[in-house]
C-alpha positions, 0 to 999 in steps of 0.5 A: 426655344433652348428650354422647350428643347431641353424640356424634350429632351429630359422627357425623352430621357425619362420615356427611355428610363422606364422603358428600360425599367419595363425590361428588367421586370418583363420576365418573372421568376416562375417555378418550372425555371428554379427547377431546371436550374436546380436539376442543371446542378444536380447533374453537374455534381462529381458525385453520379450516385446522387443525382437522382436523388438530388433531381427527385428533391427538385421535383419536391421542391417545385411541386412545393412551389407550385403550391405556395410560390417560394422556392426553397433551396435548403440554403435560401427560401425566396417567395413571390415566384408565379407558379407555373 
């Protein structure tokens, strides 16, 4: 009896496993989100006379992304992203 309820058990354990697994990749990235983050920044920055400029190079950015589903921050380029 004690091996069918163990068996249960890691069963059980594993169901909870992916489940969790699940919720990590529940919400992808999408390239309306990398576009407010990159605006949050650029209204975030100390200098004011740039942010307009910084906020028409996000809207590049993600018309960018809109076309090829990467996101490229002038640091980093990442793909993969939905393009909504």
């Amino acid at each position: 009896m004690k091996p069918v309820i163990d068996s249960l058990i890691a069963a059980g354990l594993i169901g909870v496993g992916l489940l969790s697994v699940e919720v990590v990749f529940a919400a992808p990235m999408r390239c309306s989100g990398e576009q407010k983050t990159c605006i949050t920044l650029c209204n975030k920055s100390p200098d004011r006379g740039s942010i307009s400029i910084c906020v028409t190079n996000c809207g590049l950015r993600q018309s960018l992304c809109m076309k090829t589903g990467c996101w490229d921050s002038g640091v980093q380029k990442y793909c993969g992203l939905l393009k909504q």
